[in-house]
RODO-2510 file (C-alpha; in nm, 4 decimals, decimal comma):
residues 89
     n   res          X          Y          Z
     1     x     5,6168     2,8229     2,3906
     2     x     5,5933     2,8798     2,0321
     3     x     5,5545     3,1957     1,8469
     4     x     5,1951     3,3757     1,7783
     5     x     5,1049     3,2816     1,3947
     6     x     5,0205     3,5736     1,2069
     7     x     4,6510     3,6754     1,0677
     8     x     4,7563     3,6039     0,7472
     9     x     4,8588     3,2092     0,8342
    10     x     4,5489     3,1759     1,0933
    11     x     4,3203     3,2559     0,8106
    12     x     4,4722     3,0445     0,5758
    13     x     4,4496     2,7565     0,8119
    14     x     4,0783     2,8216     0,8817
    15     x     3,9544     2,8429     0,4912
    16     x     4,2020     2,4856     0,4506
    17     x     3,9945     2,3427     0,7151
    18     x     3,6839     2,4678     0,5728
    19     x     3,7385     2,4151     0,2209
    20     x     3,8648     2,1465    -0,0532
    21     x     4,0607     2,4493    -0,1972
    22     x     4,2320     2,4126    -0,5365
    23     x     4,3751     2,7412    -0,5122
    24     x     4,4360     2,9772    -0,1769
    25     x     4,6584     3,2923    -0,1742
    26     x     4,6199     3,5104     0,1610
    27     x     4,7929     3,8347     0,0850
    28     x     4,8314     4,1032     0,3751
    29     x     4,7515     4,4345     0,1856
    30     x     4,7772     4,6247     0,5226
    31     x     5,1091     4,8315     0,4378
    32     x     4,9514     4,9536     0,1504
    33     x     4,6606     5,1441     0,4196
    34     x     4,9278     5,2792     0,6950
    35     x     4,8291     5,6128     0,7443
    36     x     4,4490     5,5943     0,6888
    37     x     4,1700     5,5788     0,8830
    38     x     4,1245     5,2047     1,0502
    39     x     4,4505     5,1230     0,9591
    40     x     4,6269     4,9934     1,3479
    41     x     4,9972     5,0730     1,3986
    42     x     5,1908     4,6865     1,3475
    43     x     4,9393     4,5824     1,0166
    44     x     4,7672     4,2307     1,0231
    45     x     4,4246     4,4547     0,9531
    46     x     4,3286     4,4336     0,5353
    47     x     4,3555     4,0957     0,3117
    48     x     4,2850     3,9642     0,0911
    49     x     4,1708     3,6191    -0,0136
    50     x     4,2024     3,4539    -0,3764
    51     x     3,9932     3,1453    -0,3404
    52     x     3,8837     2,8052    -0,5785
    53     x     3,7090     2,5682    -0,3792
    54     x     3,4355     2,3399    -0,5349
    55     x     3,1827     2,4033    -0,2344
    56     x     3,1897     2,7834    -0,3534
    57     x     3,1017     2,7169    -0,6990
    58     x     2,7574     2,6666    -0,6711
    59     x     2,6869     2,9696    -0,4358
    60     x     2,6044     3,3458    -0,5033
    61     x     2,8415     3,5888    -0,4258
    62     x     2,7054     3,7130    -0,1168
    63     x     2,6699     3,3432    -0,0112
    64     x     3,0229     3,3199    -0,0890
    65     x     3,1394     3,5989     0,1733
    66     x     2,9251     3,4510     0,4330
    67     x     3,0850     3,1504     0,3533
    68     x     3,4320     3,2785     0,3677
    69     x     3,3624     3,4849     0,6779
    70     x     3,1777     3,2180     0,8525
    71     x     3,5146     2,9751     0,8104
    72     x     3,7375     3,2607     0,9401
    73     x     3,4513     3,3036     1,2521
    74     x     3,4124     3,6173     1,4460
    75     x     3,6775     3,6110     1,6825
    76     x     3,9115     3,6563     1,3749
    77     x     3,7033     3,8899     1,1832
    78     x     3,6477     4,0934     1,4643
    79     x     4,0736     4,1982     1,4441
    80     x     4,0555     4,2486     1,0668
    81     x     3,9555     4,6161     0,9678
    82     x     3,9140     4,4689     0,5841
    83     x     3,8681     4,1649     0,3888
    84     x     3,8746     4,1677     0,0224
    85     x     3,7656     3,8081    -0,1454
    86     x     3,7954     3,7157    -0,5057
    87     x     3,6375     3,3820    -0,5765
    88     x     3,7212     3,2276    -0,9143
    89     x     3,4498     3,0008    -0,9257
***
C-alpha cells in the first residue's frame, strides 16, 4: 500500500490535469496559522497557489477562482480551511 499524498501534491496534480500550466507553485502556508482560529492540529489546511495557464488568461478574476476551485473539486476544498490564488495572467 503506498503512502497518503499530501494536500499540497493532490492539488498540484488536479490543477496539472486541469490546466496547460506554464508555471505552478503549491506552497503549504499552514505553519504560519498554528494557533488561530480554523487552523487543525497536523497543517495541510491554508495554500496557496501561484498559477500561469493560458486557459486563465482570458477570464476575470472571480472566473479564475471558480476555475481553480472547480479543478481542485469539493471533496478537496471541503479539507482546506484557506486557499490563496495568485494568477499571473
Amino acid at each position: 500500500m503506498g503512502r497518503k499524498m499530501d494536500r499540497a501534491a493532490e492539488i498540484r496534480a488536479t490543477l496539472e490535469r486541469s490546466f496547460d500550466a506554464q508555471f505552478l507553485e503549491v506552497v503549504d502556508e499552514s505553519a504560519q496559522h498554528n494557533g488561530h482560529a480554523g487552523a487543525p492540529d497536523g497543517g495541510q489546511s491554508h495554500f496557496r497557489v501561484r498559477i500561469r495557464a493560458p486557459e486563465l488568461s482570458a477570464m476575470s478574476r472571480i472566473n479564475r477562482h471558480r476555475a481553480i476551485h472547480g479543478a481542485i473539486g469539493s471533496d478537496l476544498m471541503g479539507k482546506i480551511h484557506a486557499l490563496a490564488i495568485e494568477v499571473d495572467a
